[in-house]
N, C-alpha and C positions, 0 to 999 in steps of 0.2 A: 703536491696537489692531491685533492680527495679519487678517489676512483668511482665515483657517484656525484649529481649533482645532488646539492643541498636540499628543497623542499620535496622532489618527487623520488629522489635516488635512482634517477637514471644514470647506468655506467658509461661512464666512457669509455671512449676509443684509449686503448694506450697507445705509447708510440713504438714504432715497428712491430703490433701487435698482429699474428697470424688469426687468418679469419675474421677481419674485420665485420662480415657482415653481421654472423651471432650478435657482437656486440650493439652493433646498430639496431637491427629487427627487435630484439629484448628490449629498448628504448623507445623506440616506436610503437610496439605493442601497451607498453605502459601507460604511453605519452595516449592511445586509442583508446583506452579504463579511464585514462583520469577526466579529458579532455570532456564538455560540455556532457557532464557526470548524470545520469539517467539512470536511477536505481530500479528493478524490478518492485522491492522489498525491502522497508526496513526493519520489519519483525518477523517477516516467516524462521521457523527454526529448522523446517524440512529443505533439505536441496532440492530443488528441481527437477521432477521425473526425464523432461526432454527440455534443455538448454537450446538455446538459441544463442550461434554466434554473437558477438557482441555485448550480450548482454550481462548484466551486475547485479547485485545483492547485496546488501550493508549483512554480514553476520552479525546475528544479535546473540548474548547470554545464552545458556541452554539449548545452541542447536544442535544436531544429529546428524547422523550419517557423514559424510566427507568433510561437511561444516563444523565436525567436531571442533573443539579446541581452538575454532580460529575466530572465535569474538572478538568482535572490534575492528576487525579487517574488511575489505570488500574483496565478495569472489566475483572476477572477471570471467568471463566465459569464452574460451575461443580453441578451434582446430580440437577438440576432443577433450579437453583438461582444465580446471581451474588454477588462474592464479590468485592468490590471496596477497592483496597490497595493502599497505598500513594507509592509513586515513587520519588525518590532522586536526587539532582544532581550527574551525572558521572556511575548511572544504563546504561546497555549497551544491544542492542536486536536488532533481527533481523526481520526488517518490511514483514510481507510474499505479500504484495501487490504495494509493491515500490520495492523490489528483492534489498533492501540494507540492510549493517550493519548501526548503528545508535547510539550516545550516547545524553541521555540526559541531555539538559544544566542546565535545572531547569525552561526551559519555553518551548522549542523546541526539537525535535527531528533531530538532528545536525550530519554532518558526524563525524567520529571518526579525522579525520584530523582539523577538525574547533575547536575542545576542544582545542586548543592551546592558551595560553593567549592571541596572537591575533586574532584566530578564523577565521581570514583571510582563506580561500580553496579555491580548486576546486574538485570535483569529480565526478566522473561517476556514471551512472544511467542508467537500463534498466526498464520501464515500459509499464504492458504489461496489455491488455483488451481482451474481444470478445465481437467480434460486431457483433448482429443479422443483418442481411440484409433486408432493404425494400425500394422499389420506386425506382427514378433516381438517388438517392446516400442516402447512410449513413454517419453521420457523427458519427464519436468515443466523448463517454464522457467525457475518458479521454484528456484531454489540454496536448500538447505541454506546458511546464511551462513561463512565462515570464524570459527573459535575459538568455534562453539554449541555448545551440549549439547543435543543431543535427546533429550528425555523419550518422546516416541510419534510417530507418524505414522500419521493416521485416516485414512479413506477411507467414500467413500458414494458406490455407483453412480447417477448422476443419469437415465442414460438406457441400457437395456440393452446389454451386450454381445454383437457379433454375432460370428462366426467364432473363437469360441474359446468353451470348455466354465465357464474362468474365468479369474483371474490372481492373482500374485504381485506383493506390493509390498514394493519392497527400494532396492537401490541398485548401481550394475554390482560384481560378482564376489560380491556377496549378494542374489540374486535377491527373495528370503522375508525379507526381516530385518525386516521391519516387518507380514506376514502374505503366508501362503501360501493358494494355492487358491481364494482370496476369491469371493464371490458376483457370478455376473454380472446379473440383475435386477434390475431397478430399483428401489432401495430398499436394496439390500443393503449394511448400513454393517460396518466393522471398526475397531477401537480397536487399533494396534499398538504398545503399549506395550515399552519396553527397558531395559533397565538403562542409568542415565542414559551417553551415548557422546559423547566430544568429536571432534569434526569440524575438520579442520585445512588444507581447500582446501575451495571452495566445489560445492556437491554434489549435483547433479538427484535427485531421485527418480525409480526405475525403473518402471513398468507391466509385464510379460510377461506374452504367453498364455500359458495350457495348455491343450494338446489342441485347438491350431491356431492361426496366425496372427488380430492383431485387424481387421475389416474393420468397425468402427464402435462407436460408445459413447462416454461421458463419463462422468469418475470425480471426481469432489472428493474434494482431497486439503485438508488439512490438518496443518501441520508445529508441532508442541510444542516449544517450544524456550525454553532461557536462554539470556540475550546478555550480555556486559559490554563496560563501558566501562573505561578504564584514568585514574589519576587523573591531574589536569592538571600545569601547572609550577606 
């Protein structure tokens, strides 16, 4: 008999083994990572300044610091330490910073609609940021993604705007194309709905004042979008 179970490799108990509970706790810790799977991330490359129990992260390609060298794993977080567990093709979680479901291919984090033999999709996506405010405009770090269609781009002032009357959300050489004038209060949301528009490099969102540069405030933004995948060989 193996000394790990098959698809998650939790160990078993051996027989008349001392300290059974190690064994068990390791298993149930695992069984706490995999179980109705909630990724923080599945591309940040930085670890986590301050972890939070419980919480996961799909290591992707090129991360840094502790995440070194362990692409392809998910780090677990709990009691002080990372575990890095392997992760399967057709594991299935929900990214909390992309706000989709996801299943994975064995290399990618892929809509549940592209696992199709031909992997051919399209789906929807809402991605959302806050942006501190400063100067004559902010740009979002978040990109608009190459070959999206955006449908809107909303916004909700989370904390007021200081040094400017109000702003425009666009994108550079359309200031407004997603809404002008906007509220600076807090609470002030806007729905900037468009004619759906393909985006063909990837695309910050703009912030500008009007009627003065920005000297404080944060705006959640929210980007509407279709994405596709292209079908396989």
């Amino acid at each position: 008999m193996s000394e790990q179970s098959a698809n998650l490799a939790l160990p078993y108990i051996a027989a008349a083994q001392a300290q059974k509970h190690v064994t068990h706790n390791e298993a149930i810790r695992r069984l706490d990572a995999f179980v109705q799977l909630v990724l923080e991330s599945a591309t940040a490359t930085a670890p986590p300044a301050s972890p939070a129990d419980g919480a996961r992260w799909f290591v992707p390609i090129g991360a840094m610091g502790i995440f070194a060298g362990r692409d392809g794993t998910i780090a677990a977080y709990e009691a002080g330490a990372f575990d890095f567990l392997p992760v399967a093709q057709g594991f299935l979680a929900f990214i909390r910073d992309e706000g989709r479901l996801a299943v994975f291919d064995g290399g990618a984090w892929v809509s549940p609609l592209a696992a199709s033999a031909s992997r051919a999709a399209i789906s929807a996506r809402v991605l959302e940021e806050d942006v501190n405010l400063s100067g004559a405009y902010t740009e979002s770090a978040l990109a608009i993604p190459d070959r999206a269609i955006v449908l809107a781009v909303s916004c909700r002032t989370l904390t007021a705007v200081t040094g400017a009357s109000a702003y425009d959300c666009g994108i550079a050489g359309e200031p407004a194309k997603f809404g002008g004038s906007l509220g600076a209060a807090a609470g002030a949301t806007n729905i900037g709905v468009i004619g759906p528009t393909a985006f063909y490099a990837p695309t910050p969102v703009r912030l500008t004042a009007v009627g003065g540069a920005f000297t404080g405030g944060t705006v959640r933004l929210a980007l509407h979008l279709l994405l596709f995948a292209g079908p396989g060989a």
